[in-house]
C-alpha positions in Angstrom: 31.9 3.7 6.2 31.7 3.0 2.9 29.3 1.2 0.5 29.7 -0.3 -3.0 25.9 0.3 -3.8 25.5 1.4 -7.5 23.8 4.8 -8.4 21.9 5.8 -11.1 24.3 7.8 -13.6 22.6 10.9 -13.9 24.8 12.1 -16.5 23.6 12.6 -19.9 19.9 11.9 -21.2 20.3 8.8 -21.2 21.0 8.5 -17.3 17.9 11.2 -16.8 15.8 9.3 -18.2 16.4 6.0 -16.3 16.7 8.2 -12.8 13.1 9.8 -13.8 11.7 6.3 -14.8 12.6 5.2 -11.4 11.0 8.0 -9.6 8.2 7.4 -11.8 8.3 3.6 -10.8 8.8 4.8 -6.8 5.8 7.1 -7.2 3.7 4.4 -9.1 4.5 1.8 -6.4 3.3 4.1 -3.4 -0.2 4.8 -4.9 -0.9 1.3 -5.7 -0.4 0.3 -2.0 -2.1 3.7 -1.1 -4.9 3.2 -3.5 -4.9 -0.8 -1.8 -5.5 0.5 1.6 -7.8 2.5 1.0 -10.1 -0.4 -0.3 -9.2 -2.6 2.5 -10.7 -0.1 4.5 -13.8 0.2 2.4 -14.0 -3.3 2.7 -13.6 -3.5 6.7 -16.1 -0.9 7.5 -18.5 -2.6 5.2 -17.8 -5.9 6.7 -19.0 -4.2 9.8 -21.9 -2.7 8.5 -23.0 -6.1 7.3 -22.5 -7.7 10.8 -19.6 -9.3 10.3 -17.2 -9.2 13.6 -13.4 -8.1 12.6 -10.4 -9.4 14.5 -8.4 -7.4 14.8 -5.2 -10.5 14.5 -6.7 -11.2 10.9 -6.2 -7.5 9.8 -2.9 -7.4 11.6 -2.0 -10.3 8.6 -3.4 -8.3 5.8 -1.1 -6.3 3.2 -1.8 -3.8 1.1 1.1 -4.9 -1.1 -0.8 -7.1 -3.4 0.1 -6.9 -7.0 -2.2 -9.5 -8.8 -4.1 -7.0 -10.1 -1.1 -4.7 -11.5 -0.2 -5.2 -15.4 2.4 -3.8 -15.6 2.6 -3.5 -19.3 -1.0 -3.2 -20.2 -3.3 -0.3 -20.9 -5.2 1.7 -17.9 -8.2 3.8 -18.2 -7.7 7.6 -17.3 -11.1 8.9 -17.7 -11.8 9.3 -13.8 -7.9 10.7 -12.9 -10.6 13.7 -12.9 -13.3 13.3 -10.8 -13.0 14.5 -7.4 -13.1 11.7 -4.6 -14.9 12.0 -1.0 -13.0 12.9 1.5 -11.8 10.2 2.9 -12.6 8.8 6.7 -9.8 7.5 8.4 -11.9 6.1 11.7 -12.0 1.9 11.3 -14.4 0.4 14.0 -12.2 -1.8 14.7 -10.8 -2.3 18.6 -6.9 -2.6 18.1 -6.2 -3.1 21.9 -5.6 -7.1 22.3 -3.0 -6.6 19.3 -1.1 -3.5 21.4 -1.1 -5.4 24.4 0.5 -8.5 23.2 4.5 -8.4 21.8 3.6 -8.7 18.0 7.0 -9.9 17.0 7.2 -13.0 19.4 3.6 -14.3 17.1 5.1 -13.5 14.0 2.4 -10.4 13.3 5.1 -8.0 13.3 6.8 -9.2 10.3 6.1 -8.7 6.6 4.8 -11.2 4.5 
């Protein structure tokens, strides 16, 4: 089976430099919605630390594919690509069960927004 799907020409500088540049972009891409879910998290487990009740549904609609913050074409700070972050906790308080019992995809929870 064959498909017509174009490739990046990878010939020449020219072509090495668009393939890189979208490897770059790729890269880029994954730690923003890395870096996102990581402060959803934060967020959650202070929610919780304040009180708050989480359901479990509401996170189930939550995406860590937001992009209202990305400028693409401005200017970013670098200053802390050097500091050294906690290690990170991956426990979330949060009981998942209800949304593992019920069929996720027949309440439209399964599928991306």
């Amino acid at each position: 089976m064959s498909m017509d799907i174009p490739q990046p020409d990878h010939r020449g500088p020219a072509g090495q430099r668009r393939a890189r540049a979208m490897k770059f972009n790729a890269l880029l891409t994954n730690a923003v919605i890395f870096h996102n879910a990581l402060d959803i998290a934060e967020i959650v487990r202070q929610l919780l630390e304040e009180g708050w009740e989480i359901d479990p549904e509401d996170l189930a609609h939550i995406s860590p594919y937001l992009t209202e913050h990305i400028n693409r074409f401005g200017e970013y700070s670098t200053h802390e690509l050097g500091i050294q972050p906690e290690a990170y906790d991956p426990k979330l308080d949060v009981d998942f069960t209800p949304l593992r019992e019920q069929d996720l995809t027949a309440t439209g929870l399964g599928q991306a927004a």
